[in-house]
Backbone bond lengths (Angstrom), bond angles and torsions (degrees), N, CA, C in turn:
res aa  C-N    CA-C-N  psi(-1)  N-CA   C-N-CA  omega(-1)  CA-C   N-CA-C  phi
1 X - - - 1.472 - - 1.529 109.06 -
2 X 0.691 122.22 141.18 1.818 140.00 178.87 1.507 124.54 -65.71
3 X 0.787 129.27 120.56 1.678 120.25 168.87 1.342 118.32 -17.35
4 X 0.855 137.87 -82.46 1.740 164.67 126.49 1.613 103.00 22.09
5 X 1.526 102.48 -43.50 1.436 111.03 -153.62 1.704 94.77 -79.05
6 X 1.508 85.17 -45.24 1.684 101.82 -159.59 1.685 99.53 -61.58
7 X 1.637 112.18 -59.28 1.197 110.35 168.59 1.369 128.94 -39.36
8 X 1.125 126.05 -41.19 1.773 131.59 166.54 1.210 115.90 -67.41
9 X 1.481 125.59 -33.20 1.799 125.67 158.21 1.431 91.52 -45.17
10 X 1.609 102.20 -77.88 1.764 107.20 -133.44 1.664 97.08 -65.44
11 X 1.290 133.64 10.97 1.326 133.81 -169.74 1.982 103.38 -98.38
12 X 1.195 113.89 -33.61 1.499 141.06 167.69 1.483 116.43 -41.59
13 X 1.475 111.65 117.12 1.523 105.46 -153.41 1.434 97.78 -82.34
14 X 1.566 151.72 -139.99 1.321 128.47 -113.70 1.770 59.37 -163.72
15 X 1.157 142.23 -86.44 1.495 139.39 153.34 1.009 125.62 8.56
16 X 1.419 122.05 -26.68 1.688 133.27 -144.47 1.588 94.55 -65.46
17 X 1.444 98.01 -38.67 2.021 82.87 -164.23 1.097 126.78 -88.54
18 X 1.557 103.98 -21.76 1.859 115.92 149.88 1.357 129.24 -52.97
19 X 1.125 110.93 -27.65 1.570 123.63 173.65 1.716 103.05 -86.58
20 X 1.293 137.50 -25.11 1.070 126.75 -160.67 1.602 86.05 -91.97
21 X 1.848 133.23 -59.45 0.820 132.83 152.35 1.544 125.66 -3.44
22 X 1.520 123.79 -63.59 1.327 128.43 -127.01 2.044 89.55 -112.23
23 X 1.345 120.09 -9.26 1.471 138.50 143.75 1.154 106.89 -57.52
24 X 1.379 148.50 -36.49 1.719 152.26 -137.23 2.170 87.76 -114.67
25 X 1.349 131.91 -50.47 1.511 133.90 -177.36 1.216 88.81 -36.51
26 X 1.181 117.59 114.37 1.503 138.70 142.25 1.596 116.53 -71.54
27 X 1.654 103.60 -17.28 1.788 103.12 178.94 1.560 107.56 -90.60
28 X 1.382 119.89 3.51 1.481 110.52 -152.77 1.297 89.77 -159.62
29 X 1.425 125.72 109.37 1.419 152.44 -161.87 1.896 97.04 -96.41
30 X 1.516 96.95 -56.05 1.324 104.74 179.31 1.642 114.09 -56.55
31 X 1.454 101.55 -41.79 1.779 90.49 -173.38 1.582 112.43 -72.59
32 X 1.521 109.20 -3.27 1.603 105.48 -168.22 2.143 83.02 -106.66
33 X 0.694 100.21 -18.52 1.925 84.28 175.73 1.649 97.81 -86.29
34 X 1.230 123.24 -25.31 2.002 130.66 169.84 1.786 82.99 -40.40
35 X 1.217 76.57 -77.60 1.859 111.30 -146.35 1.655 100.74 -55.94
36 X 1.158 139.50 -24.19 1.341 128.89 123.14 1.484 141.12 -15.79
37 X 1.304 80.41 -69.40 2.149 89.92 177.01 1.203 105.95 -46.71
38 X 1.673 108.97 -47.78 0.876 116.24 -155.56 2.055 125.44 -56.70
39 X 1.490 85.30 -64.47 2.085 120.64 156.22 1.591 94.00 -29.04
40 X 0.997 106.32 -48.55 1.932 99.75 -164.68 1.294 125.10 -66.14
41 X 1.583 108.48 -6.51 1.180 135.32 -156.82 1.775 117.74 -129.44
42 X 1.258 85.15 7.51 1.737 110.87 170.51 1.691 87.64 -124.00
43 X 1.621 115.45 123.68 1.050 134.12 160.24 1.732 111.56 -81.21
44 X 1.450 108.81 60.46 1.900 81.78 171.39 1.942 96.19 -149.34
45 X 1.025 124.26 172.46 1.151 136.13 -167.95 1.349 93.58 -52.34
46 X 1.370 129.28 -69.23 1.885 139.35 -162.69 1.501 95.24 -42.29
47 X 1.173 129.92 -35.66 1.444 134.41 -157.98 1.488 97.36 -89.36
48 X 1.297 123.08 -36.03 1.807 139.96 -154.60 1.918 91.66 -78.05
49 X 1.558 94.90 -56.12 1.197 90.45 -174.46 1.569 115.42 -80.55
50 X 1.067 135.01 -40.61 1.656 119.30 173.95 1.358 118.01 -39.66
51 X 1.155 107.81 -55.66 1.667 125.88 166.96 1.447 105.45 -34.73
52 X 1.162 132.50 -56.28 1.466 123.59 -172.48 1.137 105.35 -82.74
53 X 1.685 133.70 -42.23 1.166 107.69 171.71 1.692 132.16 -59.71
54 X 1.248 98.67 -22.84 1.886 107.50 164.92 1.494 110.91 -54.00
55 X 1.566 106.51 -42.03 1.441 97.19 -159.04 1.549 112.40 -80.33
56 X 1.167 104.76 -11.26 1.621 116.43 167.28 1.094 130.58 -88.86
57 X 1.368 115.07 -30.59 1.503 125.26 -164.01 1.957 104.25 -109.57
58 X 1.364 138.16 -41.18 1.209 162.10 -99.16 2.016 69.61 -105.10
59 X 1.898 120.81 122.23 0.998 95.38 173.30 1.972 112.14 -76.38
60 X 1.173 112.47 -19.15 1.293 114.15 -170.03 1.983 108.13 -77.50
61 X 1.636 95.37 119.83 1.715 93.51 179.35 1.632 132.30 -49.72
62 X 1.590 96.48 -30.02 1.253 94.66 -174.99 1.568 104.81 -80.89
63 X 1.331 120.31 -25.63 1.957 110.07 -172.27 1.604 98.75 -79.31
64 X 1.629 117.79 -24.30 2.006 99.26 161.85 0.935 100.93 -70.44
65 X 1.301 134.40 -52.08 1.887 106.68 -153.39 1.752 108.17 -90.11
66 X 1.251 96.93 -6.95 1.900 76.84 148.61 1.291 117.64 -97.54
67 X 1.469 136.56 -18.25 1.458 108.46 155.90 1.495 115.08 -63.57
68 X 1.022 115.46 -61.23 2.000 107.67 176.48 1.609 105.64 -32.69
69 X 1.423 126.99 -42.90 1.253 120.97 174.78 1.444 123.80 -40.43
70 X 1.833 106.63 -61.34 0.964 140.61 170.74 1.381 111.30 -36.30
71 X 1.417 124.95 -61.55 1.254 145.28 -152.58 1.562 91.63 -76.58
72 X 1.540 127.20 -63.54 1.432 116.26 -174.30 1.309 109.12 -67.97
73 X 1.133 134.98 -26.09 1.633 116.09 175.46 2.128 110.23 -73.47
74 X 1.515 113.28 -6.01 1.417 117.14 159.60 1.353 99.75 -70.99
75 X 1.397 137.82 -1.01 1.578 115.99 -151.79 1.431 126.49 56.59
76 X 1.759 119.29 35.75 1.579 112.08 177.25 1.039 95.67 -122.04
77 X 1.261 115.77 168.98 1.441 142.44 -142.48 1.828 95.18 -120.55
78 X 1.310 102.52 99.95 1.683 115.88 -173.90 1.608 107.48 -111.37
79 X 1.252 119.10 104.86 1.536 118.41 151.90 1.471 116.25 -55.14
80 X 1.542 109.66 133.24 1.389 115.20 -158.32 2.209 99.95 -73.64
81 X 1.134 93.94 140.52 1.971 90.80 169.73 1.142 102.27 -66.51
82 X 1.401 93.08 136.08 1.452 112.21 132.55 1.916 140.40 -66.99
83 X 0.838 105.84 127.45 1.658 97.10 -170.88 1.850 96.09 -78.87
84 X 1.423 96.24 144.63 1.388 115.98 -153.63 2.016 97.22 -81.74
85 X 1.131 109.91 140.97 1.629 121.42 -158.66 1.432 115.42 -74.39
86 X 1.265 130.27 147.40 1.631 110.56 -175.19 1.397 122.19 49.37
87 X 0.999 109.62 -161.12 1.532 128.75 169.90 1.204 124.86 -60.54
88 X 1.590 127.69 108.60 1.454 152.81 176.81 1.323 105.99 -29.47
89 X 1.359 99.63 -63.92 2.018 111.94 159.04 1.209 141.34 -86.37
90 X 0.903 139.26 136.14 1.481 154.58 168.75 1.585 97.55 -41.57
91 X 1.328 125.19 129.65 1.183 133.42 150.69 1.627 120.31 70.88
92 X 1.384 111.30 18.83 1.781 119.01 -150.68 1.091 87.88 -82.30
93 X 1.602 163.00 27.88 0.741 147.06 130.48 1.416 144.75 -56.95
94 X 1.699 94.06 -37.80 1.274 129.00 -171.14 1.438 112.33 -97.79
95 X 1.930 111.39 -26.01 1.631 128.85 162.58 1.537 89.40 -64.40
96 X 1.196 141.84 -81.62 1.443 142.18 -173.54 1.220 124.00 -23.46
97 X 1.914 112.79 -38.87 1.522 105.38 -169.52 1.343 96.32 -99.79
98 X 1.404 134.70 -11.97 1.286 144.04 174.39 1.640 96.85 -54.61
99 X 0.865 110.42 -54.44 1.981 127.11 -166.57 1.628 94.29 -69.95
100 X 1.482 132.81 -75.29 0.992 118.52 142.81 1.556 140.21 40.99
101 X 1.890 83.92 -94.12 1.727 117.37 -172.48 1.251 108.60 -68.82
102 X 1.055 118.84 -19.09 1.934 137.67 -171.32 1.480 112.35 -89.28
103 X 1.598 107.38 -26.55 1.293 92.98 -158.66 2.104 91.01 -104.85
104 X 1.349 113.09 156.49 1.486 119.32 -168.48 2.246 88.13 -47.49
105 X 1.342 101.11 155.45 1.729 103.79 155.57 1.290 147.52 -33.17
106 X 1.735 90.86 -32.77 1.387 108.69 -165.48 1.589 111.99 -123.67
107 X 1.594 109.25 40.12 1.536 119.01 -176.09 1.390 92.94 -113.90
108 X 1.780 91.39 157.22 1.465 123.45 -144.70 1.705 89.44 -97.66
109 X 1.208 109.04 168.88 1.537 125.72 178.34 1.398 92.54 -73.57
110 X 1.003 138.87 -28.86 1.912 128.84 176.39 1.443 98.82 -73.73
111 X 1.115 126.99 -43.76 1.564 131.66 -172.16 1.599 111.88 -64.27
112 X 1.494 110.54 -35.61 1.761 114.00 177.95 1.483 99.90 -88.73
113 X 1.667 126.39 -36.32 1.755 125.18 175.26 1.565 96.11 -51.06
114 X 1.066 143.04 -71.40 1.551 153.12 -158.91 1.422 94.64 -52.86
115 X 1.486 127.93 -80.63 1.461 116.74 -177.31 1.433 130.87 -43.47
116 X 1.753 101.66 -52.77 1.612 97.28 175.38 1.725 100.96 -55.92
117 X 1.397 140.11 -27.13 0.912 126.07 -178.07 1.737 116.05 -49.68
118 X 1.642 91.87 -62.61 1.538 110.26 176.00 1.602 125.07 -58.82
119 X 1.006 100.43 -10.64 2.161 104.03 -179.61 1.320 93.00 -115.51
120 X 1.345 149.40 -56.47 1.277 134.25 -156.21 1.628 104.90 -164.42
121 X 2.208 84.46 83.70 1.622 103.25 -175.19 1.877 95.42 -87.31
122 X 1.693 112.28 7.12 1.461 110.03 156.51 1.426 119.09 -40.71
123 X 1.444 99.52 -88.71 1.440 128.70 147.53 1.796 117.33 0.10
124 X 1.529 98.43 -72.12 1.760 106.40 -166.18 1.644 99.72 -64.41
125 X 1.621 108.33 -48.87 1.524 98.69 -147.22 1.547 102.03 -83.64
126 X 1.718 102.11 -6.96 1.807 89.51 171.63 1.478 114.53 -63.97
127 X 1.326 111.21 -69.91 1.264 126.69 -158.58 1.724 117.68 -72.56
128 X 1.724 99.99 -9.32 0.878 132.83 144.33 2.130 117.86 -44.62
129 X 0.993 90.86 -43.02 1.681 114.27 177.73 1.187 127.90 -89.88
130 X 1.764 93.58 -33.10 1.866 94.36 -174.66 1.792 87.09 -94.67
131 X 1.149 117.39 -47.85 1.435 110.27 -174.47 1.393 139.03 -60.29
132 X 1.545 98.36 -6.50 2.004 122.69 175.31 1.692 97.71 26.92
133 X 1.290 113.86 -134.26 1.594 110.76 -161.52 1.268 118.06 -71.43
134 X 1.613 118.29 -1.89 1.802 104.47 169.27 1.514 96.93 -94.30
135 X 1.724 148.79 8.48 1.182 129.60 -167.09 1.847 103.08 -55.68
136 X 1.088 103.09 -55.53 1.453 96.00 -175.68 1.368 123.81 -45.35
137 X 1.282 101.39 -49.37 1.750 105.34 170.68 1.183 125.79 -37.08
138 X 1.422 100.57 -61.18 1.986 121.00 164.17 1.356 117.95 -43.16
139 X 1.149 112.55 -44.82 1.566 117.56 -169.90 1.442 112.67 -71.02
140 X 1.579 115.72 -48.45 1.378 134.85 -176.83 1.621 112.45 -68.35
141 X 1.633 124.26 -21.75 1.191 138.31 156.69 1.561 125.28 -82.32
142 X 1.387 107.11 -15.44 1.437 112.45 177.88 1.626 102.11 -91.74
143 X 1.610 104.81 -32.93 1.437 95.24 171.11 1.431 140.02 -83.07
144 X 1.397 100.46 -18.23 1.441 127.95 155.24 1.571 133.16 -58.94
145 X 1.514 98.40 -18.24 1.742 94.33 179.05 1.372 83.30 -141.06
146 X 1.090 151.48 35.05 1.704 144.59 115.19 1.249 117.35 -44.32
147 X 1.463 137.87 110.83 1.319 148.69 -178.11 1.568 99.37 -95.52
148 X 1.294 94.27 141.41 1.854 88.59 -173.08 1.998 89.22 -135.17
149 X 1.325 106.15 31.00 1.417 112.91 157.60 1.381 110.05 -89.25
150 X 1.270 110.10 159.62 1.548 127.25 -176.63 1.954 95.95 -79.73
């Protein structure tokens, strides 16, 4: 290992791998915009780069553009995101009527919000995140024109 290298380990706060971790929750939007603040606030390369890969990859808008935030107040040079095309998920249409198909005929839009919560709080707590005060709207229209006929 390198001088350089060692110095940029031993510089790495005691947190480091919970925070590198807690960027990766796909169930928890909030702990990866935490766990941001946080990275920004460790001056060392390991921190430089997670951060950019958030700010590119992160499906929720607000946890990229607070790493891109993050990143220009380091002084780095961030190409702005793009917000990611279609559907966040693969196939959520077909996750939706699945959830749906499970629940009795005659259940309420609180009754399908609660489950998709409970099977794939992936799913809820993203768009949950990207969708801020219209999520409900979205949800109650996604469940509304989900056909759960063959």
């Amino acid at each position: 290992m390198s001088q350089q290298n060692q110095e940029s380990t031993q510089q790495l706060p005691e947190n480091f791998s919970e925070l590198k971790k807690a960027v990766n929750r796909t169930a928890d939007w909030e702990a990866r915009l935490d766990a941001v603040q946080e990275l920004a606030k460790i001056k060392a390369d390991e921190s430089i780069k997670i951060l950019q890969y958030v700010a590119k990859a992160d499906l929720v808008t607000k946890v990229r553009d607070a790493a891109a935030k993050q990143l220009k107040k380091m002084g780095q040079q961030v190409e702005p995101s793009e917000a990611p095309k279609g559907e966040l998920f693969k196939d959520l249409r077909k996750i939706f009527k699945r959830i749906k198909k499970s629940l009795p005929a005659d259940h309420t839009y609180e009754d399908f919000k609660v489950k998709l919560e409970k099977m794939r709080i992936d799913i809820y707590n993203t768009y949950e995140g990207e969708k801020g005060a219209q999520f409900d709207a979205w949800l109650k229209d996604m469940w509304e024109t989900t056909e759960t006929r063959k």
